[in-house]
C-alpha positions as CSV (number, residue, x, y, z in Angstrom):
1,X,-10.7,14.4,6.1
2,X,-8.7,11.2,6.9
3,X,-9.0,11.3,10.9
4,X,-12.5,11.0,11.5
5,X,-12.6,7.7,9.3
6,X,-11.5,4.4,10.1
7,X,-8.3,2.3,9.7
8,X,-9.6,0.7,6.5
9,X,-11.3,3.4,5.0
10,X,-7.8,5.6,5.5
11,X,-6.0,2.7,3.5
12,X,-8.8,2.3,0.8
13,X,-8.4,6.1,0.4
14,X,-4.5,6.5,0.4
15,X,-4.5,3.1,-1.9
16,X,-6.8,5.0,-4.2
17,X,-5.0,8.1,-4.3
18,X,-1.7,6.4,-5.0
19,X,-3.2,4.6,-8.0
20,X,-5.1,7.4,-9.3
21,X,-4.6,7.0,-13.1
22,X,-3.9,10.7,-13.4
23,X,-2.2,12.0,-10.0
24,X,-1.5,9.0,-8.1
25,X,2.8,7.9,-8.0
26,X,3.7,6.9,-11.1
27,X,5.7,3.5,-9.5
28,X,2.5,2.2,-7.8
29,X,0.4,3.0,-11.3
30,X,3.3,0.2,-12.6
31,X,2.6,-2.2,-9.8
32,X,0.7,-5.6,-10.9
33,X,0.6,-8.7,-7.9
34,X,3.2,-10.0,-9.6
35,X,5.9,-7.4,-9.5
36,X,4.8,-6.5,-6.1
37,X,5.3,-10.3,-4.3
38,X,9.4,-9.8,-3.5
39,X,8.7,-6.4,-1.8
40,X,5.3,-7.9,0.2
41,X,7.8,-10.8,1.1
42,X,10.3,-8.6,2.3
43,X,8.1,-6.4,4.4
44,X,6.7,-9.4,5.6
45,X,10.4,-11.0,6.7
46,X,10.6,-7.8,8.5
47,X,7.4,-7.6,10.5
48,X,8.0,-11.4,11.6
49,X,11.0,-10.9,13.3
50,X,10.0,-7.8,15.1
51,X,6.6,-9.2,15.9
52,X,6.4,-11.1,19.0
């Protein structure tokens, strides 16, 4: 199902699945942009200094 669609269609798909008000993971159902920003900044810290 997933392999014969592209990059952003697989993370639209996983994205939806995760936030699926009745089977997705209950800590990404609690997410908002706002409690999310210190993990994006972290993973962002970490790609930048292992991205050359």
């Amino acid at each position: 199902m997933l392999n014969d669609k592209p990059s952003i269609e697989k993370l639209r798909w996983i994205m939806s699945e995760l936030r699926n008000p009745e089977t997705g993971c209950p800590w990404d159902l609690k997410q908002t942009f706002v409690s999310i920003i210190p993990h994006t900044l972290e993973e962002e810290y970490k790609l930048s200094r292992y991205s050359y």
